[in-house]
C-alpha positions in Angstrom: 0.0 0.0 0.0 3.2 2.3 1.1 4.7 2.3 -2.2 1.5 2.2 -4.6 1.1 5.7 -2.7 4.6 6.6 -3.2 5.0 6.1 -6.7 2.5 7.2 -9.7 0.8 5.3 -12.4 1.5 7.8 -15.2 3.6 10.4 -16.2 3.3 12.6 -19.8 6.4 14.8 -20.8 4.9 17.1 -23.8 6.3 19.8 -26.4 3.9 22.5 -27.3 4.7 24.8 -29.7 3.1 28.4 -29.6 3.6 30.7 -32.1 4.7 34.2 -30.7 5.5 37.1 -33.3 8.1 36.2 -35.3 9.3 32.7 -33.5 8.1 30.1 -32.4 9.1 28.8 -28.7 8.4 25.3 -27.1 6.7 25.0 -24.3 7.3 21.9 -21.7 4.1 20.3 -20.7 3.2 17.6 -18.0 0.2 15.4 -17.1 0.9 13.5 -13.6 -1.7 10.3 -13.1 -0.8 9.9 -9.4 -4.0 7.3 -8.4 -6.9 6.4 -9.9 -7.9 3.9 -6.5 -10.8 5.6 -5.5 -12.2 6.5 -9.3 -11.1 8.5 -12.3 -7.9 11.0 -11.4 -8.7 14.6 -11.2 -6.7 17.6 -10.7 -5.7 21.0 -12.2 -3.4 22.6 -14.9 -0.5 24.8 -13.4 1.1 27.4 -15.6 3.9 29.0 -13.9 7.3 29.6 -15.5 8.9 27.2 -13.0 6.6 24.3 -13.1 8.9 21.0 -13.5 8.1 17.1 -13.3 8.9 16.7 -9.9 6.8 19.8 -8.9 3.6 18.1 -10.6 4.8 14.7 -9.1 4.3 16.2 -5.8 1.0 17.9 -6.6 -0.3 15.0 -8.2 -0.1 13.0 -4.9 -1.6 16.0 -3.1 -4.6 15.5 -4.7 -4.7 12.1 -4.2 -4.9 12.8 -0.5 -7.3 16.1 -1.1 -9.8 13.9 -2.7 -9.7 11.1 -0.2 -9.8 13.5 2.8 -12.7 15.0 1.7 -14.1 11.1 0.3 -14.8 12.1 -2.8 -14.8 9.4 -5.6 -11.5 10.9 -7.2 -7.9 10.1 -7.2 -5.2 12.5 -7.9 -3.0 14.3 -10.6 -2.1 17.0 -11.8 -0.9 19.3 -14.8 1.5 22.0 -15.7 3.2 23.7 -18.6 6.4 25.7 -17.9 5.3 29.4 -18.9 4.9 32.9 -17.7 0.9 33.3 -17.9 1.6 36.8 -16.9 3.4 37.2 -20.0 1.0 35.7 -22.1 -2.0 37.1 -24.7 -5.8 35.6 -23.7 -5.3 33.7 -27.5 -1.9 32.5 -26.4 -2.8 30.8 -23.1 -6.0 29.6 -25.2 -4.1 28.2 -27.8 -1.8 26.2 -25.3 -4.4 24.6 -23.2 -5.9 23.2 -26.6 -2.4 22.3 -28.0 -2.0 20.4 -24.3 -5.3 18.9 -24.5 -4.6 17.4 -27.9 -1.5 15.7 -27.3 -3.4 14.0 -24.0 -6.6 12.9 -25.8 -5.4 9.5 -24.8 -5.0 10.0 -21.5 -7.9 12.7 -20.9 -11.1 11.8 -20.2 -14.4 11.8 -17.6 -13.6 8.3 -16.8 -9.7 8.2 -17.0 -8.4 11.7 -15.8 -10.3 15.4 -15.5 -8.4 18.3 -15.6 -9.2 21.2 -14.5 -7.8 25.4 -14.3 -5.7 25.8 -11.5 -6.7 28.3 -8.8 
């Protein structure tokens, strides 16, 4: 039991490309399935310019035990892409959620894993 909580059942390393001006810069996206023991995983999107895999590792398995403290049906994970929001158009930050939500269709879904904005 220990070490299923230690560890997770799925990590996704992504590129995202967003078009800005005149160049084009690639974004480093993550998805974080930390447990789905208790039902479909649920957790939000981070974007911060210092988001990292071990950063959503750790938030992942915070949600885990959010979800069960509170006894919802949920387990945990969690989602980030490495990015100044502040620094971002409206269209921009819209155009990398969808560019992140593409390359996860496979992993996304209302049984599998629900993301959600990060407050």
């Amino acid at each position: 039991m220990v070490q299923t909580l230690q560890s997770c059942e799925r990590e996704v390393v992504i590129s995202i490309p967003l078009r800005r001006k005149n160049d084009v810069e690639v974004l480093q996206g993550y998805r974080v399935q930390h447990s789905s023991a208790r039902g479909p995983r649920k957790g939000g999107i981070r974007f911060h310019h210092e988001v990292n895999l071990d950063e959503v590792r750790a938030l992942a398995s915070l949600m885990t035990w959010k979800t069960a403290l509170i006894d919802v049906p949920f387990g945990g994970a969690k989602g980030g892409v490495a990015v100044d929001p502040t620094q971002l158009e409206e269209i921009e930050k819209e155009e990398i959620i969808r560019r992140w939500t593409r390359s996860l269709v496979n992993v996304l879904g209302h049984h599998r894993d629900i993301p959600a904005p990060d407050m």
